[in-house]
N, C-alpha and C positions, 0 to 999 in steps of 0.2 A: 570773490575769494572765499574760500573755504575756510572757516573757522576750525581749529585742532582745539576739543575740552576733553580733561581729564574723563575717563569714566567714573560711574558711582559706586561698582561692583568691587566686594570686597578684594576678589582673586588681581584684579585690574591694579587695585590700588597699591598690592603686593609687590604686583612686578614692577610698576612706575618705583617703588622704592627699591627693589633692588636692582635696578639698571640706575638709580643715582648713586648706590653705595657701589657698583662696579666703576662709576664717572669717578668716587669717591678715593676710590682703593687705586684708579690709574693715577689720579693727581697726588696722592702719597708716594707714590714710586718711581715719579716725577725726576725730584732731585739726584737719584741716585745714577738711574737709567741716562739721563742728560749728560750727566759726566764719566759712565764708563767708556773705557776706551777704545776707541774704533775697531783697534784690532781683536776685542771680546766681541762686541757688536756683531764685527762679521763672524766671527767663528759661531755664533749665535746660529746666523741666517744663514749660512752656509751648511750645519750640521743639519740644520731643521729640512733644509732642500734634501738632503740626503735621506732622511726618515719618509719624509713623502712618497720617496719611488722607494725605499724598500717595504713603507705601507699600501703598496698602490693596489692589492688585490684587495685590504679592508676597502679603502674608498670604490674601486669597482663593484665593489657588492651593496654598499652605502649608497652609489648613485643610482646604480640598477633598481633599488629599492624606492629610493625615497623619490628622482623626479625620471624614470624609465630611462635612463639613458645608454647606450652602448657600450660594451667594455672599450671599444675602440676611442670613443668621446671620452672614455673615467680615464684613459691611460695617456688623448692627450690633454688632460688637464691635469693630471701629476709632472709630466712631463713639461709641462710649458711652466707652471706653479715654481717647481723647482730651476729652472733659468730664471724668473722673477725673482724668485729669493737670491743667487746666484751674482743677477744684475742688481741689485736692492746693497749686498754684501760689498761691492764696490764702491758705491755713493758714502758708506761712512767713511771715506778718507778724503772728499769734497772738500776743498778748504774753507775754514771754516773762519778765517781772516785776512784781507788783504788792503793795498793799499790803493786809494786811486788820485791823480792831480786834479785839484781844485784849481777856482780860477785867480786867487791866493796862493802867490810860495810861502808865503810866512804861514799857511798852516798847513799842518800833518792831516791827512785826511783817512780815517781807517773803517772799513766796511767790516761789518760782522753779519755771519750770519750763525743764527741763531735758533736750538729748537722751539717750536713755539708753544707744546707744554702737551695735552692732551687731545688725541684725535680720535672724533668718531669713526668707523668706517661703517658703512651700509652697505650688504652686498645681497645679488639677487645668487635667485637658484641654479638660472640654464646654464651656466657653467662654474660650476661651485668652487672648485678649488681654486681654479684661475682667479676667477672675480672675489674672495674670502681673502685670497693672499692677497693680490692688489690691494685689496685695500687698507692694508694693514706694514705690506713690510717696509714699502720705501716711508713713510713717517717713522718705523719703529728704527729703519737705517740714519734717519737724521737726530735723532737722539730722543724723538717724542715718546711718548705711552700711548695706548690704542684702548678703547673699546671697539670691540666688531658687534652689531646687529644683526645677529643671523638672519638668516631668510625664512621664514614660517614654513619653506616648503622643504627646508633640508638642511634642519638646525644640525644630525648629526653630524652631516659633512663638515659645519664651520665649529663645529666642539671638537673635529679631530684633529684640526687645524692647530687650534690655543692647543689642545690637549700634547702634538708634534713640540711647538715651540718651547712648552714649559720642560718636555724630554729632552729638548736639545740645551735647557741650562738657561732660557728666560726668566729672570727672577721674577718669581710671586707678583702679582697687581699690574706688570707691568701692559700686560696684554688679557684684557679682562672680555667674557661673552658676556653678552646677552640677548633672550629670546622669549619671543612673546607669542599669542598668537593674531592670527589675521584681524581680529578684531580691537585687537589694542595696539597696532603696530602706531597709528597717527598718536596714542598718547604718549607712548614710549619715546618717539621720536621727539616733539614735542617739548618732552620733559628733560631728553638729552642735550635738545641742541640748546635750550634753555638754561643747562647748568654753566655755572660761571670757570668750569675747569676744560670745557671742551672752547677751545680755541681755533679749529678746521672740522669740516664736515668735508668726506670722500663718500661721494654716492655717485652708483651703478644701478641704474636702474629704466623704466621707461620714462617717456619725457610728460605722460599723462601725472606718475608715481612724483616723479623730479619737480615740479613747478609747483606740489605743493611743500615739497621739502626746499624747496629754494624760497618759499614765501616766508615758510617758519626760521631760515635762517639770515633773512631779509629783516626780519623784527628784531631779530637778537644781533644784528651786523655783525654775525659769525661768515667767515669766509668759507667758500663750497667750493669744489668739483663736481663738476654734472657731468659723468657720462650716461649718454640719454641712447634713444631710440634710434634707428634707423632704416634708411629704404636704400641699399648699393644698388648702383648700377655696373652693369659690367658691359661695356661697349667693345663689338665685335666688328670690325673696319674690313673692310675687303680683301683688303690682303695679309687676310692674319692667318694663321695654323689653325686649321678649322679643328683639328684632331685635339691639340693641345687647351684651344679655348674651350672646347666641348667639356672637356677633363676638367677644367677649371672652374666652368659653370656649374657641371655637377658634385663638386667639391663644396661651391662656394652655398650653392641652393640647398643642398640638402642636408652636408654634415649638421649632426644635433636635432635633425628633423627641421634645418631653418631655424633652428631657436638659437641665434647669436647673434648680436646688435651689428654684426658686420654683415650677417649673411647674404646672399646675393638674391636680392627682390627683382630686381630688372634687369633682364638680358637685353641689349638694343643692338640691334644686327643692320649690316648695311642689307638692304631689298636684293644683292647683286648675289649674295651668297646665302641668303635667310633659310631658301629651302633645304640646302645642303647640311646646312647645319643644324637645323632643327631638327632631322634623321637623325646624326649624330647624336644630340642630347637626348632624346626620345630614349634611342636604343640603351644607351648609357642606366635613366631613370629606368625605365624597365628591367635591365639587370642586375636591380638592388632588391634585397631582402630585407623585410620589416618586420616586428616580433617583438615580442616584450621579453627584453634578457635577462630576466629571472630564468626563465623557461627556453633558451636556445640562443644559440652564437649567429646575432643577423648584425647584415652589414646597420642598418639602423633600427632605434628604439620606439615608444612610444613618446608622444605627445605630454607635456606636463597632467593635462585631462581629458577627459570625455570632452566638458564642455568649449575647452579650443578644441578641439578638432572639428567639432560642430560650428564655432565659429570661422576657420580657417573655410571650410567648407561651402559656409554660405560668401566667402568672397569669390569662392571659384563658381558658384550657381551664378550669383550675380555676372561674372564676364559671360560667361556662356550664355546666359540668358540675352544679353550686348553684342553678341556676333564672335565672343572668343572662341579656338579652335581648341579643344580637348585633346594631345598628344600623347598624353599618358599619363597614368594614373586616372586622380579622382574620385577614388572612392576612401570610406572612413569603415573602421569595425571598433568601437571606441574609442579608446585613445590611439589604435595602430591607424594612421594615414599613411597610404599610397604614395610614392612620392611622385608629383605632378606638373605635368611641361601642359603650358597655354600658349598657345600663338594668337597672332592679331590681336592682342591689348590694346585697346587707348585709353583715351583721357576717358572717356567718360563712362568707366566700370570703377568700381570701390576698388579695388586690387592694384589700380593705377598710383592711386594716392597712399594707401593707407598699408601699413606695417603689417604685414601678413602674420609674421612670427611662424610661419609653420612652412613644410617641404614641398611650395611649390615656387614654379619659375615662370615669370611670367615674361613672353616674349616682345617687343615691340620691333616694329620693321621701320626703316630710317634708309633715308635717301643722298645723304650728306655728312661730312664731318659736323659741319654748324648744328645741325636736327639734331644729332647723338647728342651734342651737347647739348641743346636747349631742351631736350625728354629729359638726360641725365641730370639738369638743375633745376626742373619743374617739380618740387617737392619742397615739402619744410626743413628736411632733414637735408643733416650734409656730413655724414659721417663718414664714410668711403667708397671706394668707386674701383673701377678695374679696366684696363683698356689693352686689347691684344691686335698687335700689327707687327709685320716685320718693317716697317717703317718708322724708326725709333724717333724720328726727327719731329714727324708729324702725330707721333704717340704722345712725345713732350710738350708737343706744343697745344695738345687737346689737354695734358694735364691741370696744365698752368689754369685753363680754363673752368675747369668742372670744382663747384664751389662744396668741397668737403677737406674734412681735414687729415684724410690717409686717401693715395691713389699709390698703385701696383699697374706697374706697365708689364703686361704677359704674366701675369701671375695669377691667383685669386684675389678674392675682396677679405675671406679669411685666413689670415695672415697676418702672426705679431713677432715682434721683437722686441722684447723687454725695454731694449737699449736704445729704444727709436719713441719719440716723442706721439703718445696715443690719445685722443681725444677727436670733436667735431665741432661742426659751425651749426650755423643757425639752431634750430630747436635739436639738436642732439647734443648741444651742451655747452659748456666753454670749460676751460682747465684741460692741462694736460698731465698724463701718468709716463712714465718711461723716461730714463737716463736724467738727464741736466734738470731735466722741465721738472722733473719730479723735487729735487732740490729746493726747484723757486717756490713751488708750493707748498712746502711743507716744513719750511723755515723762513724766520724772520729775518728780511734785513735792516742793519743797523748802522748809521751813520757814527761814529765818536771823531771827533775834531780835534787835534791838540792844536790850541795858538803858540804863537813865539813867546808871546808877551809885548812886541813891540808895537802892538798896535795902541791905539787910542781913541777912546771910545767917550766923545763928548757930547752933550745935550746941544 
């Protein structure tokens, strides 16, 4: 296990202290924010949704900047941010007392739930506004105080974020940043989940980034969300719309360049219709435009860097080198990747197992319902999955099978609803964000007992 030590560096020691006096300044603002009243709360999160999309050409120009992303990816991440805050704006009226029967009538049994004081949230860059809010409104809907840890790679996005909420009438401390950079992100962290005022860790992030910040919140028995990494699979059955799955694949694979924990890494095709449809997504990837959107309107952006692209790159040499078919794409000009269809994948190319993170799809051919499922649960991860058939019967009944914790029957893999319970299994994480679920984690339940009095209580 990886040891987290403070640095020695004076600028290091700066910011370790001002990311406690931000820990500091949320746990003062504590009292107040707990007990405003739900209906301020939401008109809080509600206004703030409303700034976001009348800000959305600043964050387009902020994203475009800071990690190359698309206007099309900046505007659905205003877009989806603002339902988040939206659905978040509903949870403060969760009740926040009721009663339930013990196995005593003589006592009153009353459940509380309770905010539980100060939460960190930790959010990455590949989709900033989304993942910045997540992590922030449903705790600040249940009556907590937030610190956010920006992302090293696109602090101004998560400072327009605080900067929207304090314009929409979040009182001072209540929602405090901080940001550091790459090299001091594990002290920071570290010294966060370490303070005695943060009471929940919400992290977004990869499952390599995640296990060490689950270790550091494993010492301090602070409670986590882990949303982790991913590898979707999207299973394509014989008798699915080849037209519609095609659309969906290429939806799922490339929006963001592949840079989204849901994105779709594995296309698995029944062998009966594989050729047909590999045309289909071929043609599809091939008529997309890529470009850095500072400089022109393309359907997709750059890569976070040079060096993922180089790394995405070497997982496509690697299949081809293994017998994979090159479809389209393939090629890199720095950060700008081609977006790229492989066929014949197996088990034993890197690409098979391991989280690509970049705009390629890799195809697998399957012979069976059982096969689709046994490639789609061959992985660590269990985040999400996709399954297209006009046979809903036998789409459900593959659902139930495939061990992740969001499946989409004819749909994509990327796909959220605020309002729907979000997270994965095995190393992609545990905890969930969205609607009820969000509730259970980011409040305390409390038992209070009232007796009758008639009982009697002898030695």
């Amino acid at each position: 296990m990886r040891a987290l030590h403070f640095s020695n560096s004076e600028a290091g020691l700066v910011r370790q202290g001002n990311a406690l006096s931000a820990a500091n300044r949320a746990a003062a603002a504590f009292p107040a924010w707990s007990t405003t009243a739900p209906e301020k709360r939401a008109a809080i999160l509600n206004k703030t949704a409303d700034l976001i999309l009348t800000h959305s050409d600043e964050f387009c120009r902020l994203i475009a900047s800071e990690i190359g992303g698309s206007e099309t990816w900046a505007r659905f991440n205003c877009e989806l941010a603002a339902k988040i805050l939206r659905q978040a704006a509903t949870i403060c009226f969760y009740p926040t007392e009721t009663t339930s029967a013990g196995s005593d009538p003589s006592v009153a049994n009353i459940l509380l739930r309770q905010p539980v004081g100060v939460v960190l949230g930790i959010a990455p860059w590949n989709a900033p506004v989304v993942l910045g809010v997540r992590a922030i409104a449903a705790p600040l809907a249940c009556g907590n105080t937030v610190v956010l840890k920006a992302s090293e790679l696109c602090p101004q996005v998560h400072a327009l974020i605080i900067d929207l909420l304090h314009k929409a009438g979040l009182p001072q401390g209540t929602a405090c940043l901080v940001t550091n950079t790459p090299e001091e992100a594990a002290d920071i962290v570290d010294a966060l989940v370490g303070h005695t005022a943060i009471r929940r860790v919400n992290f977004t992030g990869s499952t390599r980034v995640g296990r060490l910040v689950a270790e550091t919140c494993a010492r301090h028995l602070k409670p986590a969300i882990m949303e982790l990494s991913g590898k979707a699979a999207l299973i394509v059955r014989s008798d699915a719309d080849l037209s519609r799955a095609a659309e969906a694949a290429t939806y799922g694979a490339f929006f963001n360049q592949g840079q989204v924990c849901i994105s779709t890494e594995r296309i698995i095709v029944d062998a009966l219709i594989a050729d047909s449809f590999v045309a289909k997504l071929a043609e599809r990837a091939k008529g997309l435009t890529t470009g850095d959107p500072r400089n022109g309107d393309f359907d997709l952006g750059t890569l976070i860097s040079a060096d993922s692209a180089t790394r995405v790159m070497r997982l496509v040499e690697d299949a081809l080198d293994k017998g994979a078919v090159l479809v389209a794409g393939g090629s890199i000009d720095n950060k700008i990747m081609q977006p790229t269809v492989l066929d014949q994948v197996d088990s034993s190319m890197q690409i098979y197992s391991e989280e690509s993170f970049g705009p390629v799809a890799a195809i697998l051919r399957s012979s069976s319902d059982d096969e689709s499922i046994s490639i789609a649960n061959d992985t660590q991860f269990g985040l999400a999955a996709a399954i297209f058939s006009t046979d809903l019967g036998a789409a459900h009944q593959m659902a139930r099978q495939l061990e992740c914790g969001i499946c989409h029957i004819n749909g994509p893999t990327v796909y959220d609803d605020p309002a729907m319970p979000f997270g994965g299994m095995k190393d992609s994480g545990y905890g969930k964000l969205g609607g009820d679920e969000a509730v259970r984690e980011f409040t305390e339940l409390r038992w209070v007992a009232v007796h009758s009095g008639t009982q009697s209580y002898i030695l």
